[in-house]
Biopython code that builds the backbone (N, CA, C, O; Angstrom):
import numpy as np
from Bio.PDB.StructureBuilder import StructureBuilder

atoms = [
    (1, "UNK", "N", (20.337, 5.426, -6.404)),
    (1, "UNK", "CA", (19.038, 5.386, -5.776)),
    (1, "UNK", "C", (18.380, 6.760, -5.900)),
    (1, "UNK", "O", (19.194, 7.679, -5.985)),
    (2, "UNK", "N", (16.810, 7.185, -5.937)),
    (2, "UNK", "CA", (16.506, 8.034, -6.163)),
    (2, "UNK", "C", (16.047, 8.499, -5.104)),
    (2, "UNK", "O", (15.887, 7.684, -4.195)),
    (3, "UNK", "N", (15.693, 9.884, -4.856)),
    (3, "UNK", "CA", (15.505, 10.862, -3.453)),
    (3, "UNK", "C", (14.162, 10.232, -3.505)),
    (3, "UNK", "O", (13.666, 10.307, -4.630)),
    (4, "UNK", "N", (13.434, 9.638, -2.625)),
    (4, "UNK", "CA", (12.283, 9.905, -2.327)),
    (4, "UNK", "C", (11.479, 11.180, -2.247)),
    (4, "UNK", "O", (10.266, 10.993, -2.148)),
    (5, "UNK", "N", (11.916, 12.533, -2.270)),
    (5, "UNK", "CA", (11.527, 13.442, -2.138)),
    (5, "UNK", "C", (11.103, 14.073, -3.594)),
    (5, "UNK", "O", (10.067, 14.720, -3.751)),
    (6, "UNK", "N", (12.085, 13.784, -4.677)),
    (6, "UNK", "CA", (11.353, 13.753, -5.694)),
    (6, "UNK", "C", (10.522, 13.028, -6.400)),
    (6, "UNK", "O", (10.020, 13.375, -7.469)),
    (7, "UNK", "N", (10.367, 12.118, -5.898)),
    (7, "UNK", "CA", (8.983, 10.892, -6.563)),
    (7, "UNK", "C", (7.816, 11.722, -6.139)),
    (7, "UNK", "O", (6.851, 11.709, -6.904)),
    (8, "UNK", "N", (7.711, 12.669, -4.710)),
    (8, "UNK", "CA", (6.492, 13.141, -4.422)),
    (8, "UNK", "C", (6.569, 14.239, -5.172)),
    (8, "UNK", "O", (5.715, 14.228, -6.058)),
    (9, "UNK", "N", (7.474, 15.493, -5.171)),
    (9, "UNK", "CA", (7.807, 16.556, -5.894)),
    (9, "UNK", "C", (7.115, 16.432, -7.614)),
    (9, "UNK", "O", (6.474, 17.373, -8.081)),
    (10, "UNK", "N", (7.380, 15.077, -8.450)),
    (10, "UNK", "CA", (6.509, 14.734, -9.312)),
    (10, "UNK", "C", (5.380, 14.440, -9.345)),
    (10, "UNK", "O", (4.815, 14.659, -10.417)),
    (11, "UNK", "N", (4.547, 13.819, -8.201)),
    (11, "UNK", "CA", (3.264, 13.233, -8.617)),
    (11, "UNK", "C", (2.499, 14.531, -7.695)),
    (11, "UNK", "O", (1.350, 14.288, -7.328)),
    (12, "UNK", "N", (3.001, 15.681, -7.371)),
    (12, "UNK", "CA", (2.464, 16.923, -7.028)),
    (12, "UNK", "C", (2.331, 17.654, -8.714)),
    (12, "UNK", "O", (1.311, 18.027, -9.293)),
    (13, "UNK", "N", (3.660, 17.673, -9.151)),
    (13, "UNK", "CA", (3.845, 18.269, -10.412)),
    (13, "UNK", "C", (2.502, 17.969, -11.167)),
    (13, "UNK", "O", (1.653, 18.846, -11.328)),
    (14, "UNK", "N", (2.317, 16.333, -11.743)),
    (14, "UNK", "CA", (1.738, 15.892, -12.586)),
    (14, "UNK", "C", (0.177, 15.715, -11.935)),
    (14, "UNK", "O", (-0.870, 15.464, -12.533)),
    (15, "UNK", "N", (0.397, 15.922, -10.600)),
    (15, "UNK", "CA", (-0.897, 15.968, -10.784)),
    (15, "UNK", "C", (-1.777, 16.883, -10.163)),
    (15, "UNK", "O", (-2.713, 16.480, -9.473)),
    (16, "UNK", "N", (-1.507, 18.317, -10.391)),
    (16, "UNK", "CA", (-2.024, 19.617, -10.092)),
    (16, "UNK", "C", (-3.110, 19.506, -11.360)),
    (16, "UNK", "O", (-4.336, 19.504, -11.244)),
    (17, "UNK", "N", (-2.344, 19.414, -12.595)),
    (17, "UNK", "CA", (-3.154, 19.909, -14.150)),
    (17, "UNK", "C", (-4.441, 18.461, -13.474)),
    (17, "UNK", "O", (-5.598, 18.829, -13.267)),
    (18, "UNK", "N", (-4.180, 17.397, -13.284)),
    (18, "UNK", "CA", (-5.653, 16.196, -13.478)),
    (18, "UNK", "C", (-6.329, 17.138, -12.017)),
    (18, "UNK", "O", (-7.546, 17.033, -12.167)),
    (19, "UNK", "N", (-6.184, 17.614, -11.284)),
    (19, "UNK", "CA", (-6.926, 18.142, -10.457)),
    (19, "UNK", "C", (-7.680, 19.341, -11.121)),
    (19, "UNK", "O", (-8.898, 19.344, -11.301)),
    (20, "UNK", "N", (-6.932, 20.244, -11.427)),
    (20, "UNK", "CA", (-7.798, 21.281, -12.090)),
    (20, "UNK", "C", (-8.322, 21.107, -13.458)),
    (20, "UNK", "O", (-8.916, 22.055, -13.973)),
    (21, "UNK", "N", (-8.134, 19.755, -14.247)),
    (21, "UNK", "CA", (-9.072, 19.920, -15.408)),
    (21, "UNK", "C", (-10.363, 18.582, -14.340)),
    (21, "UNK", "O", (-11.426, 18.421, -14.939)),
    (22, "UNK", "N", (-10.308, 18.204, -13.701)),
    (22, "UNK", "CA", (-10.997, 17.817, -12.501)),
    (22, "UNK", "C", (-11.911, 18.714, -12.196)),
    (22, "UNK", "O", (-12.941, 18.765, -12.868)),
    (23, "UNK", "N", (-11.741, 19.410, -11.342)),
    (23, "UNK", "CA", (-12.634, 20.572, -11.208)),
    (23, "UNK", "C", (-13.045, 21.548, -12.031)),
    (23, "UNK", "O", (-13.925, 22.383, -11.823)),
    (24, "UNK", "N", (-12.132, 21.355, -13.301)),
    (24, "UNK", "CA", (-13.305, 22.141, -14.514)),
    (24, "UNK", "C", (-14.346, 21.521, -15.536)),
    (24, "UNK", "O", (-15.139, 22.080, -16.294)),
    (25, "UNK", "N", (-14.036, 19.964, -15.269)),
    (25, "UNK", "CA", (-14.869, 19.306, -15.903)),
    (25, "UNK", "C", (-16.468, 19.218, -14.951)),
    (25, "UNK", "O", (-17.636, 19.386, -15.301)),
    (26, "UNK", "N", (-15.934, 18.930, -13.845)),
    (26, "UNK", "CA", (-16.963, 18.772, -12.374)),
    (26, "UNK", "C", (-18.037, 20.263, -12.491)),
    (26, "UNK", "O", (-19.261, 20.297, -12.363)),
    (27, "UNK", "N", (-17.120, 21.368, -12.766)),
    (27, "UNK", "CA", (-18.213, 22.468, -12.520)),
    (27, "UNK", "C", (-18.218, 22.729, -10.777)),
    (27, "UNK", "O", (-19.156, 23.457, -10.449)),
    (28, "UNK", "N", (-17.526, 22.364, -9.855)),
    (28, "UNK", "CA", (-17.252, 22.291, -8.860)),
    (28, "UNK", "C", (-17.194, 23.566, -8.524)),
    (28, "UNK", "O", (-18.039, 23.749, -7.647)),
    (29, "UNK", "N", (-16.309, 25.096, -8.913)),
    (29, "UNK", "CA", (-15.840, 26.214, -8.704)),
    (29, "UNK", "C", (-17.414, 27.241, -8.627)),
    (29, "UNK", "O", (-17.817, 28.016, -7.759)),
    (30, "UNK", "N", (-17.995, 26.819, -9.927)),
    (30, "UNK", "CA", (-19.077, 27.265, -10.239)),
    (30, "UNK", "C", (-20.496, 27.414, -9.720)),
    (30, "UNK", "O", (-21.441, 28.181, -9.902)),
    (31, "UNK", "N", (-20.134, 25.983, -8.750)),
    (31, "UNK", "CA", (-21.346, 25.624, -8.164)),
    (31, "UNK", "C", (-21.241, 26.318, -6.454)),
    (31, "UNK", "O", (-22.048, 26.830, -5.679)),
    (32, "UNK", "N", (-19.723, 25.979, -6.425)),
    (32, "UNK", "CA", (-19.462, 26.464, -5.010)),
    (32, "UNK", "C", (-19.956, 28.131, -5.007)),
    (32, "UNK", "O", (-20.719, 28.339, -4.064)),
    (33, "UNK", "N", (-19.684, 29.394, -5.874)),
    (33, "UNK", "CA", (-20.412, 30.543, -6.397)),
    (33, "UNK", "C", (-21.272, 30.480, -6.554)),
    (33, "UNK", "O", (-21.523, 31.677, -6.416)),
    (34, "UNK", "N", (-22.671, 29.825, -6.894)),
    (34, "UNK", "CA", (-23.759, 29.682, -6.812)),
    (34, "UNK", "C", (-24.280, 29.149, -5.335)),
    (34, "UNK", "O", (-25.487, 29.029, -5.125)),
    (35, "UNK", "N", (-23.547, 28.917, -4.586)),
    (35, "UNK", "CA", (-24.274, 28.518, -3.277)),
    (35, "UNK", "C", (-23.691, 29.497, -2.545)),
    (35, "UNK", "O", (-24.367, 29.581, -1.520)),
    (36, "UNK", "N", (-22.708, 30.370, -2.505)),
    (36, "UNK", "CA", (-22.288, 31.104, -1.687)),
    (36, "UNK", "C", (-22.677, 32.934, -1.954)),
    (36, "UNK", "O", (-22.610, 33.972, -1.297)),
    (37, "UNK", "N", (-23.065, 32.537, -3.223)),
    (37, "UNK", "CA", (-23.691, 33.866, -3.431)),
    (37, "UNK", "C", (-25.637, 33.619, -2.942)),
    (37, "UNK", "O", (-26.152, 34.611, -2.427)),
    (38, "UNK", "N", (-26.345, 32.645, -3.087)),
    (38, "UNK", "CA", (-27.646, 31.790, -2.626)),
    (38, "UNK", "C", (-27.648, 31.697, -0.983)),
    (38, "UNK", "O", (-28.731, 31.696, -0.398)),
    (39, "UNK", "N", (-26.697, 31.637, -0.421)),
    (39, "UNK", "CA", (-27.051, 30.931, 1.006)),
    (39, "UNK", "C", (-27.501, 32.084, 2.015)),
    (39, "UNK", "O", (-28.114, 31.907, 3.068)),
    (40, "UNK", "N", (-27.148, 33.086, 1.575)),
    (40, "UNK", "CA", (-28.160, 34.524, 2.737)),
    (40, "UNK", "C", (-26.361, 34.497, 3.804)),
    (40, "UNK", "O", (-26.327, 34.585, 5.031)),
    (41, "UNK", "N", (-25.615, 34.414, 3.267)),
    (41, "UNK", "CA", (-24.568, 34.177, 4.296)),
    (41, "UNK", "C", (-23.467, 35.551, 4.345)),
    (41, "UNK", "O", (-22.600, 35.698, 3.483)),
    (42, "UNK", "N", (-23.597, 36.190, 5.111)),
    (42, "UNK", "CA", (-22.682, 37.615, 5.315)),
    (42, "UNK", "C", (-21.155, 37.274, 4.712)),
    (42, "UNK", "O", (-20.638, 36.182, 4.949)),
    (43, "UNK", "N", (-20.472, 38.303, 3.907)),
    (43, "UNK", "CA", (-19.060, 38.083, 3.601)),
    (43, "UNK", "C", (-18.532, 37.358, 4.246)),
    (43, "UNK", "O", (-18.232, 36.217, 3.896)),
    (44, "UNK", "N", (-18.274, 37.916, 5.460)),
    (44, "UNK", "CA", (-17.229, 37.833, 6.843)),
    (44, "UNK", "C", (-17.632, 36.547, 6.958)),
    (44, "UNK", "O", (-16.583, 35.906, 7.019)),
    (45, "UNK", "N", (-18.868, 35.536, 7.045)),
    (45, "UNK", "CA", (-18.879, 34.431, 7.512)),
    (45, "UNK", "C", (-18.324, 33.718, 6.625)),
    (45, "UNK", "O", (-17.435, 32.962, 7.019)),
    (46, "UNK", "N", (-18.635, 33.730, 5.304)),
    (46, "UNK", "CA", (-18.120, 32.876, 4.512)),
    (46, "UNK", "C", (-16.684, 32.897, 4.401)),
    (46, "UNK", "O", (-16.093, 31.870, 4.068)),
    (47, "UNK", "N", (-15.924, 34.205, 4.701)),
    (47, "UNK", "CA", (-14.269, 34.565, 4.936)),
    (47, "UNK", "C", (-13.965, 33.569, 5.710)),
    (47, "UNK", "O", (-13.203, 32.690, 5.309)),
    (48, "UNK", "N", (-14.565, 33.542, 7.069)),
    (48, "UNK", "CA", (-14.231, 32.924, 7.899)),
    (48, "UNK", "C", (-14.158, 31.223, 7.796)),
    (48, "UNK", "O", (-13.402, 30.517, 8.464)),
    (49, "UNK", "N", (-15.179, 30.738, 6.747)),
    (49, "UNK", "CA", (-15.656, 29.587, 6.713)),
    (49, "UNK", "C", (-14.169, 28.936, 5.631)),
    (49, "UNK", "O", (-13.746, 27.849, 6.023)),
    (50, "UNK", "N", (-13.536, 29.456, 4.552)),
    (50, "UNK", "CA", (-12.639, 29.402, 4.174)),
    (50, "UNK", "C", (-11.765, 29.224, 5.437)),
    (50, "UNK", "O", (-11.559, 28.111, 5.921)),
    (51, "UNK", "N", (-11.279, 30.322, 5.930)),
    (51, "UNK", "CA", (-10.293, 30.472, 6.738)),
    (51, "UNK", "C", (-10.250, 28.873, 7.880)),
    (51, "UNK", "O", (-9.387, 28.189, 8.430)),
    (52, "UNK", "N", (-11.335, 28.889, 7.789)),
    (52, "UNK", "CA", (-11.479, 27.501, 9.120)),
    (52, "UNK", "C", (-10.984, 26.132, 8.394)),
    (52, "UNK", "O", (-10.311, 25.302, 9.005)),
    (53, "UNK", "N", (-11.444, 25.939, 6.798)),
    (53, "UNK", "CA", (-11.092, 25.097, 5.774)),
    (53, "UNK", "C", (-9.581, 24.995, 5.746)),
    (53, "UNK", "O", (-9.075, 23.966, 5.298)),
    (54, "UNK", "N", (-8.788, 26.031, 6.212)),
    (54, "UNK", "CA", (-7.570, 26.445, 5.204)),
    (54, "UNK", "C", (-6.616, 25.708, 6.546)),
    (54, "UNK", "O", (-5.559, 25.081, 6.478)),
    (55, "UNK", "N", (-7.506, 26.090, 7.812)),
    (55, "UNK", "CA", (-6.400, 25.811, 8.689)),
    (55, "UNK", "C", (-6.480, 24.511, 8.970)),
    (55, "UNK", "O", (-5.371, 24.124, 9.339)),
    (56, "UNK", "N", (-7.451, 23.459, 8.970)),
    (56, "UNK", "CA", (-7.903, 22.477, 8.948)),
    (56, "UNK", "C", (-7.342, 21.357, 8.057)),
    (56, "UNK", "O", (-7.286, 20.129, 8.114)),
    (57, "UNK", "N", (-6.958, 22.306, 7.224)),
    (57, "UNK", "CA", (-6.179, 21.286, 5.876)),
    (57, "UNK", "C", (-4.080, 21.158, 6.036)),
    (57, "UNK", "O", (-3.292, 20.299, 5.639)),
    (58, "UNK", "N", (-3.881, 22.480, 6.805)),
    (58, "UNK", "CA", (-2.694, 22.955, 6.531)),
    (58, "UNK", "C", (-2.023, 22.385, 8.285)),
    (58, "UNK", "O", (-0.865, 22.045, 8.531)),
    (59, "UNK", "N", (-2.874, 22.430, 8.990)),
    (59, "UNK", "CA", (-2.345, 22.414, 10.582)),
    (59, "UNK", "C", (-1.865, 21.031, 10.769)),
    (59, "UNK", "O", (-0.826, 20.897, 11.415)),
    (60, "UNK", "N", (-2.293, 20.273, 10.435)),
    (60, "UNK", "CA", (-2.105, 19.103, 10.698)),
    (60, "UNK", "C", (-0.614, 18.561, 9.894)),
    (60, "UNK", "O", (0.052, 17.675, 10.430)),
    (61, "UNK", "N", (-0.209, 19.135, 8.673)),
    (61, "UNK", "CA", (0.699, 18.969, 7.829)),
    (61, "UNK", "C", (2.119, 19.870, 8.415)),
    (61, "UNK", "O", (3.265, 19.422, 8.364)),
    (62, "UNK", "N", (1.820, 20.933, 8.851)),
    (62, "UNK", "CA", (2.327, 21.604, 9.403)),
    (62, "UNK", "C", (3.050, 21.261, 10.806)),
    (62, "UNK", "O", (4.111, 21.846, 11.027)),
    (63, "UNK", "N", (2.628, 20.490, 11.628)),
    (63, "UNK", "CA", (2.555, 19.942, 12.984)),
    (63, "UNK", "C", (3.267, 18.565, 12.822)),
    (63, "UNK", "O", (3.785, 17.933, 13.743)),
    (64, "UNK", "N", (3.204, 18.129, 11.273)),
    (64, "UNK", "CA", (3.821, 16.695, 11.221)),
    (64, "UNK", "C", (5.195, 16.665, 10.731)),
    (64, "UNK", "O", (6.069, 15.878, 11.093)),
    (65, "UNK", "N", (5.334, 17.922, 9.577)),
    (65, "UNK", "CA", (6.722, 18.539, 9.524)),
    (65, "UNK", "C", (7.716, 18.879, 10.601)),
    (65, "UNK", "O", (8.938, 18.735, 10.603)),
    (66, "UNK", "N", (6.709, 19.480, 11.738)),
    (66, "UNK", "CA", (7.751, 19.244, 12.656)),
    (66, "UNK", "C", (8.191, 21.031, 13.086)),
    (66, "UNK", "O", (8.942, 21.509, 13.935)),
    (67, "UNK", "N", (7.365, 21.593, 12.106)),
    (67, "UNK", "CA", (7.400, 23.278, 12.329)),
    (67, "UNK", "C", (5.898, 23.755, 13.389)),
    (67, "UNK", "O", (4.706, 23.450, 13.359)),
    (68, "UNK", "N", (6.719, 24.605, 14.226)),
    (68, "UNK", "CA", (5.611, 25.482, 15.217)),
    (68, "UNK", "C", (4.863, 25.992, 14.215)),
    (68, "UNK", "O", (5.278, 26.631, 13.248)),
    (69, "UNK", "N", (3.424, 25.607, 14.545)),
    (69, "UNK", "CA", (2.170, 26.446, 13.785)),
    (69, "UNK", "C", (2.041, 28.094, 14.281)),
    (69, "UNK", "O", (1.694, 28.929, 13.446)),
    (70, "UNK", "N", (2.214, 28.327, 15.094)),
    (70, "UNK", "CA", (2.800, 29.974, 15.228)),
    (70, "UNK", "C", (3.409, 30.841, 13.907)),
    (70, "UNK", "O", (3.031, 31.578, 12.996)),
    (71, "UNK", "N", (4.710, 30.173, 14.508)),
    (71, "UNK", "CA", (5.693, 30.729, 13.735)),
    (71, "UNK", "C", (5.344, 30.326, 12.059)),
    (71, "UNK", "O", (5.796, 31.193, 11.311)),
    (72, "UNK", "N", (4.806, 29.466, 11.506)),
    (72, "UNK", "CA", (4.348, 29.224, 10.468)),
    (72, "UNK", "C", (3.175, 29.819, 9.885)),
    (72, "UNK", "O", (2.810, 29.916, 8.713)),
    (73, "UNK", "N", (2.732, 30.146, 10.836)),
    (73, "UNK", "CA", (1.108, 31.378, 10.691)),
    (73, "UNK", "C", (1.976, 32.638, 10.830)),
    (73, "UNK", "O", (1.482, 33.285, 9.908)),
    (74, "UNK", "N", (3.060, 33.545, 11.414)),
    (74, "UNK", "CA", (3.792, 34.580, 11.321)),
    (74, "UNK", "C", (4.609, 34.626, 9.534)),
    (74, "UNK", "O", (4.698, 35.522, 8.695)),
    (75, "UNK", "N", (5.055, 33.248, 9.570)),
    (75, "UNK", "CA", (5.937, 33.741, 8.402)),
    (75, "UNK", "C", (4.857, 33.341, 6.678)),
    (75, "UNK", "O", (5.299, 33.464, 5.536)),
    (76, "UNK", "N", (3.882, 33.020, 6.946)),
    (76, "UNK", "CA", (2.720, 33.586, 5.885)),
    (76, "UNK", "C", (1.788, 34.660, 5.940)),
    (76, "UNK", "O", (0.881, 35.031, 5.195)),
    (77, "UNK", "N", (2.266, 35.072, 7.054)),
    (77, "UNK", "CA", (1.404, 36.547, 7.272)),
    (77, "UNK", "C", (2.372, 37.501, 6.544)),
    (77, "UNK", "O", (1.978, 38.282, 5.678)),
    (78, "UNK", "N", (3.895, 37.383, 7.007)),
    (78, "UNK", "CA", (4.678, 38.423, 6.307)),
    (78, "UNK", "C", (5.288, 37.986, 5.153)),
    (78, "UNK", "O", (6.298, 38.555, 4.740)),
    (79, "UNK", "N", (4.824, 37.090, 4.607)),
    (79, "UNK", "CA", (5.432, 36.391, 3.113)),
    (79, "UNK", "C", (4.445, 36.797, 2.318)),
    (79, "UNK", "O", (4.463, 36.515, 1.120)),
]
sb = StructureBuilder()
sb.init_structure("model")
sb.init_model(0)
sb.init_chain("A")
sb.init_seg("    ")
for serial, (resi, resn, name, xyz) in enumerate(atoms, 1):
    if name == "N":
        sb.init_residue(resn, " ", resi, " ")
    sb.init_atom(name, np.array(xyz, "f"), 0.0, 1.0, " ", f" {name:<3s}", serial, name[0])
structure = sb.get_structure()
């Protein structure tokens, strides 16, 4: 029987490259630089506006694993 853990481990593998020729076909990267350099928007906000994206995407995954978001925000601060 096969690990379930590698069936996902592959369709992460295989499908990083269809994501990024995805977003290079889309023009997606390009456009997002054209609106963020356009929008009148201070560094720091747009830092921040990432940063709010990042945790938004990661917290919830993080919390379902079953690891303290603390300690998981400590050990990517010093990693």
């Amino acid at each position: 029987m096969v690990d379930p853990r590698v069936h996902d481990e592959f369709l992460i593998v295989m499908g990083a490259p269809v994501f990024g020729y995805t977003l290079t076909i889309s023009r997606a990267p390009d456009q997002l630089l054209q609106w963020s350099g356009g929008s009148g928007l201070e560094n720091w906000q747009i830092l921040s506006m990432i940063l709010l994206l990042y945790l938004a995407l990661t917290f919830p995954v993080v919390s379902e694993l079953g690891y303290d978001p603390i300690w998981f925000g400590v050990g990517l601060r010093s990693g």
